[in-house]
C-alpha positions in Angstrom: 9.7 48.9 10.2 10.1 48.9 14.2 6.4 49.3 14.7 5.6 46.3 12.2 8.3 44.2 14.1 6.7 45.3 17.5 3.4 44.8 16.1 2.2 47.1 18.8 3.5 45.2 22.3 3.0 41.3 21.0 5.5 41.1 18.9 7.9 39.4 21.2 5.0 36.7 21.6 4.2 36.5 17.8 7.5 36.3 16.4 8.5 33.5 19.0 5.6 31.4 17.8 6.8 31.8 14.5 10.1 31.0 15.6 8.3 27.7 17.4 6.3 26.8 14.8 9.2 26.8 12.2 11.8 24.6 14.1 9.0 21.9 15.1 7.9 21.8 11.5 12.1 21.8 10.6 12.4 18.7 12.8 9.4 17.2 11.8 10.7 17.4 8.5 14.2 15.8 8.7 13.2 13.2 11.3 10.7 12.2 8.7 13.6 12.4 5.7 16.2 10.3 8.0 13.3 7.6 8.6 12.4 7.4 5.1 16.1 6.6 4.3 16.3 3.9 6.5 13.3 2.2 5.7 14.9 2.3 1.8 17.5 0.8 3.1 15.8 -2.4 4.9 13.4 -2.7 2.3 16.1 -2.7 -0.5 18.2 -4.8 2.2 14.9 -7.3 2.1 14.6 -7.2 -1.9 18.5 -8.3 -2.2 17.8 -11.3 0.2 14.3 -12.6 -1.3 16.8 -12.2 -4.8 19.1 -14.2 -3.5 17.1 -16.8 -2.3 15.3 -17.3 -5.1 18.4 -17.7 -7.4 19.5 -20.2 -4.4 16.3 -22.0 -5.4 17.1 -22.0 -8.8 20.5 -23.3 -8.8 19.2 -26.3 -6.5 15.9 -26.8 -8.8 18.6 -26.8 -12.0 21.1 -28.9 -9.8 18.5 -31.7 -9.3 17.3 -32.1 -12.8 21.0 -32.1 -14.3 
């Protein structure tokens, strides 16, 4: 198990890229999960204003016919 670890003097330089290569692709990941919430949120924050607006519209539309 030692020898396979070792992997005959580069192990040191193999398992460290592995080691590199996992926590770029971990941050990578969760930067790209926290960005992805926040765009939910302004686009959900966008959706509730266009709604709102248009029921402003509506009232004022129904407001000037009554």
């Amino acid at each position: 198990m030692i020898d396979f670890l070792n992997m005959n003097g580069y192990g040191i330089y193999i398992w460290s890229a592995y080691a590199i290569a996992f926590s770029l692709i971990s941050i990578l990941y969760f930067r790209s999960i926290k960005q992805l919430k926040k765009l939910e949120k302004e686009i959900q924050a966008l959706e509730h204003k266009a709604a709102a607006e248009k029921i402003k519209t509506a009232e004022s539309s129904i407001s000037q016919t009554a």
